[in-house]
C-alpha positions as a printed NumPy array, in Angstrom:
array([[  4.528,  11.436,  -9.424],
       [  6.036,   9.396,  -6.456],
       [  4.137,   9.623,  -3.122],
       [  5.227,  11.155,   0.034],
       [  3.911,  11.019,   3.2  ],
       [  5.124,  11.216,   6.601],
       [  3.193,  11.681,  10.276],
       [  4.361,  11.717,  14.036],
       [  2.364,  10.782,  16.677],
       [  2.423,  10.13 ,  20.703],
       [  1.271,   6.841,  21.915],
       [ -0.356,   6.756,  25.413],
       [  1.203,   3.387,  27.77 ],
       [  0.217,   0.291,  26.624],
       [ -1.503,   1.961,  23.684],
       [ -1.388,  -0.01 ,  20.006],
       [ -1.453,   2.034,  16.909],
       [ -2.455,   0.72 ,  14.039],
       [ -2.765,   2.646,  10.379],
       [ -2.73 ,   2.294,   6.648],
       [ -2.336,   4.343,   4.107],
       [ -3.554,   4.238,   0.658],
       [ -3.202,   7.295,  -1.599],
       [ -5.728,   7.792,  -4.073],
       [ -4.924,   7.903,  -8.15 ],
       [ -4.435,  11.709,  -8.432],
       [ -4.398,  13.079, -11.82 ],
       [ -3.734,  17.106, -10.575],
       [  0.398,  17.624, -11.408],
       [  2.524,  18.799,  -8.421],
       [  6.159,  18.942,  -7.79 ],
       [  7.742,  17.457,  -5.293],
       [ 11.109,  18.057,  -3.925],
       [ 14.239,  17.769,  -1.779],
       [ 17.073,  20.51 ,  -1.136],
       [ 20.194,  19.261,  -0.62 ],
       [ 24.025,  21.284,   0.103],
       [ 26.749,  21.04 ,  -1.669],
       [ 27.495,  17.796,   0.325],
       [ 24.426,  16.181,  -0.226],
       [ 22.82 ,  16.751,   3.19 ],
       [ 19.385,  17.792,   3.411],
       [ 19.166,  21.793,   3.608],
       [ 16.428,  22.616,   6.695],
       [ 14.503,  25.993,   6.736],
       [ 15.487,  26.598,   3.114],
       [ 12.657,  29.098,   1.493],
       [ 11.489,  27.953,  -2.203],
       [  9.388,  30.24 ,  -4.323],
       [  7.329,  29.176,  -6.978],
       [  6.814,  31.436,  -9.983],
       [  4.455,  31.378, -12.805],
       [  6.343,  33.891, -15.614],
       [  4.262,  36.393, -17.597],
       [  4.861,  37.551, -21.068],
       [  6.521,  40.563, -20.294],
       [  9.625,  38.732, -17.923],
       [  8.004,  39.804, -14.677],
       [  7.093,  36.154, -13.17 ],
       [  4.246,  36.375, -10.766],
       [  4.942,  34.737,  -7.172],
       [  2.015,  31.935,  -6.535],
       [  3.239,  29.736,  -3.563],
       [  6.39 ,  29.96 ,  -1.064],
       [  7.306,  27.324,   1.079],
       [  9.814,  26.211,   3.879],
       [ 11.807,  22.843,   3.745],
       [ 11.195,  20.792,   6.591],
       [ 13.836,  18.971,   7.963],
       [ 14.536,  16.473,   5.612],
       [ 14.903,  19.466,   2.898],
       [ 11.298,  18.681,   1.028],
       [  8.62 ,  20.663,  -0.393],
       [  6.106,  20.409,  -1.824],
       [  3.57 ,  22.854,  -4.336],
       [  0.386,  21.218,  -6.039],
       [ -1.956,  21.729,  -7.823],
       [  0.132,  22.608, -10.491],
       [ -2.03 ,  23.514, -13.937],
       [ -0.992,  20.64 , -17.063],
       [  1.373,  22.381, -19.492],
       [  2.069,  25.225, -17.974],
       [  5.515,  26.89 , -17.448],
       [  6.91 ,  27.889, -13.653],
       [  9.452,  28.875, -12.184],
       [ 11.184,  28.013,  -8.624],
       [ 13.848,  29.972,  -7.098],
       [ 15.768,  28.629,  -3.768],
       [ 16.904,  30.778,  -0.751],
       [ 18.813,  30.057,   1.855],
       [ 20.12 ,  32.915,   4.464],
       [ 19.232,  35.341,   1.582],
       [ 21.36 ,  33.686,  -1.404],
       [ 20.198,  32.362,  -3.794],
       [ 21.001,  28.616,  -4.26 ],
       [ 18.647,  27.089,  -7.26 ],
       [ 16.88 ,  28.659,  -9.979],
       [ 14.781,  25.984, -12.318],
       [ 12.051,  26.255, -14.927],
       [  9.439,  23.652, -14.392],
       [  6.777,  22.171, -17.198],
       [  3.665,  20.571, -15.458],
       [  2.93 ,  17.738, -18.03 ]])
């Protein structure tokens, strides 16, 4: 899984800032994403579901989330070997539909 991580902040005058950040080994699965148009420009405010299906074709809605600027999101844990689902909206129409495998 890559690593994503991203922060503003407000220095005071003549204030230094100095930071590090070192992510920890994680060994939880999680899917991390980017929503892009049909021009390959980051889609903003773009809501993505995340479904886990059940046996009778009625998928159960776990998480929702709402790209941030750049387009990402983000859903985690996810369980190992398990099937989802993730639909995207944007404006009410529907732009992505993809079946996920946590592995």
């Amino acid at each position: 899984m890559s690593t994503y991580s991203k922060f503003y902040f407000h220095p005071r005058k003549g204030e230094q800032v100095n930071t590090s950040i070192t992510p920890e080994p994680d060994e939880r699965s999680a899917i991390c994403g980017k929503v892009l148009d049909g021009k390959g420009q980051p889609v903003e405010n773009a809501l993505v579901l995340l479904f886990r299906p059940r046996e009778d074709n009625e998928p159960d809605l776990l998480s929702r989330f709402c790209t941030d600027e750049d387009g990402h999101f983000i859903f985690g844990p996810l369980e190992s070997e398990v099937l989802y689902l993730i639909k995207v909206f944007k404006n009410d129409v529907k732009l992505r539909e993809l079946e996920i495998r946590a592995e």
